[in-house]
C-alpha positions as CSV (number, residue, x, y, z in Angstrom):
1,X,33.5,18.3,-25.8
2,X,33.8,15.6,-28.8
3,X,32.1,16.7,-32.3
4,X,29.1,13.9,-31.9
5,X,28.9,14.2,-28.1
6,X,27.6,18.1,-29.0
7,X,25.3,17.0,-31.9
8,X,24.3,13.8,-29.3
9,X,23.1,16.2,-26.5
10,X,21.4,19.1,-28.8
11,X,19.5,16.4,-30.2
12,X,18.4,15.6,-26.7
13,X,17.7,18.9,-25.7
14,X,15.5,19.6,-28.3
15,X,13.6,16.2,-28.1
16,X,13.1,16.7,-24.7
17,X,11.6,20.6,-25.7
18,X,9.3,19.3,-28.4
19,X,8.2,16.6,-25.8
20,X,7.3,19.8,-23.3
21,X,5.9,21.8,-25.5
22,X,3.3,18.9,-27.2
23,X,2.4,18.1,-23.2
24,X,1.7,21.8,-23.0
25,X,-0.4,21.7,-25.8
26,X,-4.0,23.5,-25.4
27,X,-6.6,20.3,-24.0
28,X,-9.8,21.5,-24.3
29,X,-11.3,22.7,-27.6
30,X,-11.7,26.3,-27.7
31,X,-15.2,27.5,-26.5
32,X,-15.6,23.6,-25.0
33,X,-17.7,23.1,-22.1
34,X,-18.8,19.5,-20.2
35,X,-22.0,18.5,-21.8
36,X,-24.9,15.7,-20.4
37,X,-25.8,13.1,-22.9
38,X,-28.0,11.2,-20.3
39,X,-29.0,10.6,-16.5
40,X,-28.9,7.3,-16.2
41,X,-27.2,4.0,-17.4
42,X,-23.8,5.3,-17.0
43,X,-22.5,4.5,-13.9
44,X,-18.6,3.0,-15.2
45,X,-16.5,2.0,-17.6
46,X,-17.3,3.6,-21.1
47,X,-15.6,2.1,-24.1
48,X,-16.0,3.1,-27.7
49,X,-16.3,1.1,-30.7
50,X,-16.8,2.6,-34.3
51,X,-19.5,0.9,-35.1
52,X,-21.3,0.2,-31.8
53,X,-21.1,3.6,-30.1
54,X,-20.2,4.1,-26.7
55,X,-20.5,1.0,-24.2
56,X,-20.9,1.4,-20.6
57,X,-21.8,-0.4,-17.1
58,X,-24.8,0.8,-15.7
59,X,-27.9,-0.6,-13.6
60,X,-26.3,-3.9,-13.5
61,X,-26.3,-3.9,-17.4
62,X,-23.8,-3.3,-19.6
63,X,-25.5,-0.3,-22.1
64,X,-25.3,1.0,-24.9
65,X,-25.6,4.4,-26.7
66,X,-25.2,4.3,-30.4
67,X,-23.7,6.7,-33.0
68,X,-27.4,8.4,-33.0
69,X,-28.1,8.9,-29.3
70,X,-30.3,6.2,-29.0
71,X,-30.0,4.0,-25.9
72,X,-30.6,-0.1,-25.4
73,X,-29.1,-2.6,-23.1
74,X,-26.0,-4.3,-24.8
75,X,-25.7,-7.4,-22.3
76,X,-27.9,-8.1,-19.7
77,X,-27.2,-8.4,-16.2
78,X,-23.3,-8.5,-16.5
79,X,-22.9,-7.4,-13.4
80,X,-19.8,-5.1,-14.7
81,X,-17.3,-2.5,-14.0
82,X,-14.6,-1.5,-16.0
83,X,-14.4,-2.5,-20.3
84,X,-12.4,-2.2,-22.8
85,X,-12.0,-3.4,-26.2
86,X,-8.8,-5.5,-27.3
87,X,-6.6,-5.2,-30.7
88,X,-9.3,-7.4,-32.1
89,X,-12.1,-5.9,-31.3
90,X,-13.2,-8.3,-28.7
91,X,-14.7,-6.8,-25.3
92,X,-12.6,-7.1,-22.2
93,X,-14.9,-7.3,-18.6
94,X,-14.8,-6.5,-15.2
95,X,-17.4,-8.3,-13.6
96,X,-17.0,-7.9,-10.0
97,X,-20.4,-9.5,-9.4
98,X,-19.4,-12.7,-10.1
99,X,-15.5,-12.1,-9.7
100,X,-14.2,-12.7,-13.2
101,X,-12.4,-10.9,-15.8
102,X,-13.9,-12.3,-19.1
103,X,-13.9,-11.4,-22.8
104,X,-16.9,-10.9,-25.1
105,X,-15.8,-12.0,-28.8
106,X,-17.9,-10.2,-31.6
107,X,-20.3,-13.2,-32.3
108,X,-21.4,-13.1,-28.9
109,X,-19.7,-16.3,-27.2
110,X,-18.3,-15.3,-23.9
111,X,-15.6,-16.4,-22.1
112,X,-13.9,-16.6,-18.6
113,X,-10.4,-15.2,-18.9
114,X,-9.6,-15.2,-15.1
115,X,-12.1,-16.1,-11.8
116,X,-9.3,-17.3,-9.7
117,X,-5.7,-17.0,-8.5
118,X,-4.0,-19.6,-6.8
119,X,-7.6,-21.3,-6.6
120,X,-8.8,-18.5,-4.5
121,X,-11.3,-16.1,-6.2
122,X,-10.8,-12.6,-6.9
123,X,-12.0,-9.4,-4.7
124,X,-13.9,-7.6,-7.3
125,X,-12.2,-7.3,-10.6
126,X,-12.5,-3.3,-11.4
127,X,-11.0,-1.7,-14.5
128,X,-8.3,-3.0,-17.2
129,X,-6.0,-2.0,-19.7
130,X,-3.6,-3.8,-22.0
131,X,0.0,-3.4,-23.2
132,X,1.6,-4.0,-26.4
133,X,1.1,-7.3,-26.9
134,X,-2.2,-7.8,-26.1
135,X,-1.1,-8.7,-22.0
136,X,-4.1,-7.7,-20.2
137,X,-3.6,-6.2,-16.7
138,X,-5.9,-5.8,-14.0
139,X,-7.0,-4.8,-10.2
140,X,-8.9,-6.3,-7.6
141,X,-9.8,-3.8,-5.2
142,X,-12.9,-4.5,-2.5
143,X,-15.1,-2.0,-1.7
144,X,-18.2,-2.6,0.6
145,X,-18.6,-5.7,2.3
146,X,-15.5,-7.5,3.1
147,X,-16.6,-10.4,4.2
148,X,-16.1,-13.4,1.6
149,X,-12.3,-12.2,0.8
150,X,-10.4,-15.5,-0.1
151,X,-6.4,-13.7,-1.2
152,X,-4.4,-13.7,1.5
153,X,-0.7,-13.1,1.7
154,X,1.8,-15.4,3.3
155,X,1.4,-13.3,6.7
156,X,-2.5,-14.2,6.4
157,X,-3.5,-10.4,5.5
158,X,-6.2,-9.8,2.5
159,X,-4.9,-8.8,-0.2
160,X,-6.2,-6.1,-3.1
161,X,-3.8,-6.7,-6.2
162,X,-3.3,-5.8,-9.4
163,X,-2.6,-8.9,-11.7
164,X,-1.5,-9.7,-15.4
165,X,-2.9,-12.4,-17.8
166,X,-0.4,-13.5,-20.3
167,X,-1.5,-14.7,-24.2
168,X,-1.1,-18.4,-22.2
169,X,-3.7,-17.9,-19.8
170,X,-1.3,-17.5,-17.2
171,X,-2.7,-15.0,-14.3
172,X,0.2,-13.4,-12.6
173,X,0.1,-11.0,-9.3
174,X,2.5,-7.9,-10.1
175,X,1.7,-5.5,-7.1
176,X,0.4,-7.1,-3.8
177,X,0.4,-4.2,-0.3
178,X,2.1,-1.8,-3.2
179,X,-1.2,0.1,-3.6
180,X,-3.9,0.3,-0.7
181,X,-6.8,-0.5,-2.9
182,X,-6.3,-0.3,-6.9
183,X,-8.6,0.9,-9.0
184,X,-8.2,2.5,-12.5
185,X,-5.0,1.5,-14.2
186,X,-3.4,2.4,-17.3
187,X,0.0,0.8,-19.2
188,X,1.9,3.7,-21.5
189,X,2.2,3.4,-25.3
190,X,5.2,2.1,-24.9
191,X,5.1,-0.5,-22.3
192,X,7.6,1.9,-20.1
193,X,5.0,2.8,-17.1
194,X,1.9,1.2,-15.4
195,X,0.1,4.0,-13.7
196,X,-2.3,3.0,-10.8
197,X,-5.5,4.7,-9.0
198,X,-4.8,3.6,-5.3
199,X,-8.6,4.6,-3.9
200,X,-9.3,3.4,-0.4
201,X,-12.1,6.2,-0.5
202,X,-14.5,4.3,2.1
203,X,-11.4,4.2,5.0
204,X,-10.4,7.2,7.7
205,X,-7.2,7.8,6.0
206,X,-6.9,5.4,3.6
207,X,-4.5,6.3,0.0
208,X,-6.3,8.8,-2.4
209,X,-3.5,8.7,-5.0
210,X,-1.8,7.8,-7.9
211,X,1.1,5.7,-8.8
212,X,3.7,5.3,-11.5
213,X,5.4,1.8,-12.0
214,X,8.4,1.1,-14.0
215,X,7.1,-2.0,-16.1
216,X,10.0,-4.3,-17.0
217,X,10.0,-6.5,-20.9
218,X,8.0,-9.9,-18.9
219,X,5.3,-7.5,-17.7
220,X,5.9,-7.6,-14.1
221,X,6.7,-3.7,-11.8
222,X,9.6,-2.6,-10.3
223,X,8.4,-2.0,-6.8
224,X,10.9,0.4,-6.1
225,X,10.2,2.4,-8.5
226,X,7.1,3.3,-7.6
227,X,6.8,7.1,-7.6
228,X,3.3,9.4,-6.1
229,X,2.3,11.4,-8.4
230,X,-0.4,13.0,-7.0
231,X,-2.5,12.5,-4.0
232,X,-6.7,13.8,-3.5
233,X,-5.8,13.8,0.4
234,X,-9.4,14.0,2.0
235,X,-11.5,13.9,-1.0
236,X,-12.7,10.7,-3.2
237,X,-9.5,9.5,-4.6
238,X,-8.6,8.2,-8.7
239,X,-10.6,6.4,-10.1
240,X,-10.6,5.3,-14.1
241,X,-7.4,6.9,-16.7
242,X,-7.3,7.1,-20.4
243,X,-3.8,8.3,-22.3
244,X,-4.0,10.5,-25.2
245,X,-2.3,10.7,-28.4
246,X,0.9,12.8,-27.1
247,X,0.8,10.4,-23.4
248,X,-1.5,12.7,-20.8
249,X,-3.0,11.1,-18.5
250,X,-6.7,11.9,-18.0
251,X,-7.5,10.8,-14.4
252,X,-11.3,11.2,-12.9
253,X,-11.8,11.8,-9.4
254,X,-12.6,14.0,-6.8
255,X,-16.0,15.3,-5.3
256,X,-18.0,18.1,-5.5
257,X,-19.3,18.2,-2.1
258,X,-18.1,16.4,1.1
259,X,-19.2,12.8,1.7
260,X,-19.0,12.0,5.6
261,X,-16.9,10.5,7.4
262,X,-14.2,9.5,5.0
263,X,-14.6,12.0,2.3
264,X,-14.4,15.1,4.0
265,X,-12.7,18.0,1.9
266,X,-15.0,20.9,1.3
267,X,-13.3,21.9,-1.8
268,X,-15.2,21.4,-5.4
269,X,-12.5,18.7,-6.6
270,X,-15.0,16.3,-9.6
271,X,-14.0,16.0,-12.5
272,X,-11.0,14.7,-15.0
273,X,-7.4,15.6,-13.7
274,X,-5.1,16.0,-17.4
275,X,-1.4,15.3,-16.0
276,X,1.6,15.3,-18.2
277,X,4.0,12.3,-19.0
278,X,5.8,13.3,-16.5
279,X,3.0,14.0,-13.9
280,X,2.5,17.4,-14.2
281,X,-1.1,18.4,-13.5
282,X,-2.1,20.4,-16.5
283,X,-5.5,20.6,-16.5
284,X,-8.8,19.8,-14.0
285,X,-12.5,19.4,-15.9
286,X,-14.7,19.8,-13.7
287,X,-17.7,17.7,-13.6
288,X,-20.7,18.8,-11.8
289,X,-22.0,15.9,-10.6
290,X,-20.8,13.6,-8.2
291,X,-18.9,10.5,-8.6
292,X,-16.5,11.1,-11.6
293,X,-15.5,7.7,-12.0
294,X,-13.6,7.2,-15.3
295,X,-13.3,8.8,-19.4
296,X,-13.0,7.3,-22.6
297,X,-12.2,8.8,-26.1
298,X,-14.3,8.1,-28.8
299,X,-16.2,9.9,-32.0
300,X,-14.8,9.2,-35.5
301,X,-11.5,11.8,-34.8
302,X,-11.2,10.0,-31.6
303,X,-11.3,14.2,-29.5
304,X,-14.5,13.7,-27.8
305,X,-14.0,12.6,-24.4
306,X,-16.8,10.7,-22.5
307,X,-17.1,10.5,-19.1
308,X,-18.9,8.7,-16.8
309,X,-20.2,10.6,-13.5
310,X,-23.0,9.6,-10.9
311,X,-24.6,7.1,-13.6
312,X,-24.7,10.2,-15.8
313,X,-22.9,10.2,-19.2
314,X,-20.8,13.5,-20.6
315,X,-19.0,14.6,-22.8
316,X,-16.3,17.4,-24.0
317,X,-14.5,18.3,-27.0
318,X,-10.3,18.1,-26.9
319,X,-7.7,19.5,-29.6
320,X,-5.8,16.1,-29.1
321,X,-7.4,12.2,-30.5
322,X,-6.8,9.5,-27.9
323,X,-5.0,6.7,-28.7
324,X,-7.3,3.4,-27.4
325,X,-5.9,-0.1,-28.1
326,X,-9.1,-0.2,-30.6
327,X,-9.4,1.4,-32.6
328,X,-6.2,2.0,-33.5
């Protein structure tokens, strides 16, 4: 073998080792144990902000829970699921209440980002994430009453999609039957992967798994690509994901306790699921309280992770910093 084809492939090799060996990095901090912060309010989507605290959908509201502890309604009524805060700073919305993805700039004006597609309104817009240049993806699962769907395929069958806004405006549909029902998604640091909770959790038999996309440059998925890696069988299925600083995926999900007639698996199974970049489960934190529905990283060092479960609010202590969108 050629001189630089040797140096070309040890290089590999031991890229590929110090890749392993940061994955297999301890998670949890040593001694660290799940912690309550409060009982109610807490119900989805936390997202931290420096300043603010720790955001969160709850009772309708979206609430917050400042760097002291102390507790007070953010935005009223907002009818919201998943958040998240852009490169700016601005607050990104789910509000499946009214159907909309919208965006909360910091001086308070609000604005609709997204109600319709094709001039038919969305499901129930549920969680968000962003890419690299500030594209903001989304899914649109329905849970509950079905009635009122307006997306429909060509063949006339509802669809529950996961859809990209472009810096134009533009809303685009990238994954239409691909997923059962999307809920939590995430995009990688480097725009390579779009990872997808599929959670038809209220249907005998319906997908408890999650995806991995190939995202191409314009922001749209290689369908073929898609690959399982990992599936909840009977239990409650994925739900919200976060990404760390060295690319895990932390996944919540599960049940502690069975939930008749669609959730049926008598295994303890709440909490966060850590997987590897390559979809490895590491790690489960358990949660013991039922539904673990997503994380967020937050505190000044960015190692505390906060997680939303039952409308309860937790929180544990990591060796690893996230790495949000904001702050960077």
């Amino acid at each position: 073998m050629h001189r630089n084809a040797c140096l070309l492939l040890l290089s590999v090799v031991l890229l590929e080792s110090a890749v392993g060996l940061r994955a297999a990095e301890p998670i949890l901090a040593p001694g660290a144990k799940p912690v309550m912060l409060q009982e109610t309010g807490a119900g989805e989507g936390p997202a931290w902000h420096p300043e603010l605290g720790l955001l969160t959908s709850g009772e309708g509201n979206i609430n917050r829970r400042d760097r002291d502890g102390k507790m007070s309604i953010y935005r009223e009524q907002a009818g919201s699921n998943g958040l998240m805060f852009d490169r700016e700073g601005r607050l990104i919305i789910c509000e499946p209440v009214l159907r909309r993805v919208t965006r909360l700039d910091k001086n308070g004006v609000l604005t609709v980002l997204a109600d319709r597609f094709e001039g038919k309104r969305f499901n129930q817009p549920n969680d968000v994430t962003l890419d690299s240049r500030g594209r903001i993806y989304f899914s649109d699962p329905r849970y509950g009453d079905r009635s009122g769907m307006e997306l429909l395929d060509k063949q006339g069958r509802t669809v529950e999609g996961v859809y990209r806004i472009d810096l134009d405006g533009r809303v685009t549909r990238i994954i239409e039957h691909e997923a059962d029902r999307p809920n939590g998604l995430v995009v990688t640091h480097d725009d390579k992967f779009l990872f997808v909770a599929d959670n038809n959790n209220d249907t005998a038999g319906g997908a408890r798994k999650l995806w991995r996309f190939d995202l191409k440059a314009d922001g749209s998925v290689d369908h073929a690509s898609r690959k399982l890696i990992h599936d909840w069988g009977t239990t409650r299925g994925p739900d919200g994901m976060k990404l760390d600083a060295l690319g895990r995926l932390f996944v919540a999900g599960g049940l502690n306790k069975p939930n008749p007639p669609f959730e049926t698996a008598d295994k303890p199974t709440a909490g966060v699921y850590v997987f590897s970049p390559e979809g490895q489960l590491l790690e489960l934190i358990p949660i013991p309280r039922d539904e673990t529905t997503n994380c967020a990283f937050g505190g000044d060092d960015l190692k505390t992770l906060f997680v939303t479960s039952g409308g309860t609010l937790w929180s544990i202590r990591l060796t690893t910093p996230g790495r949000p969108v904001f702050p960077k």
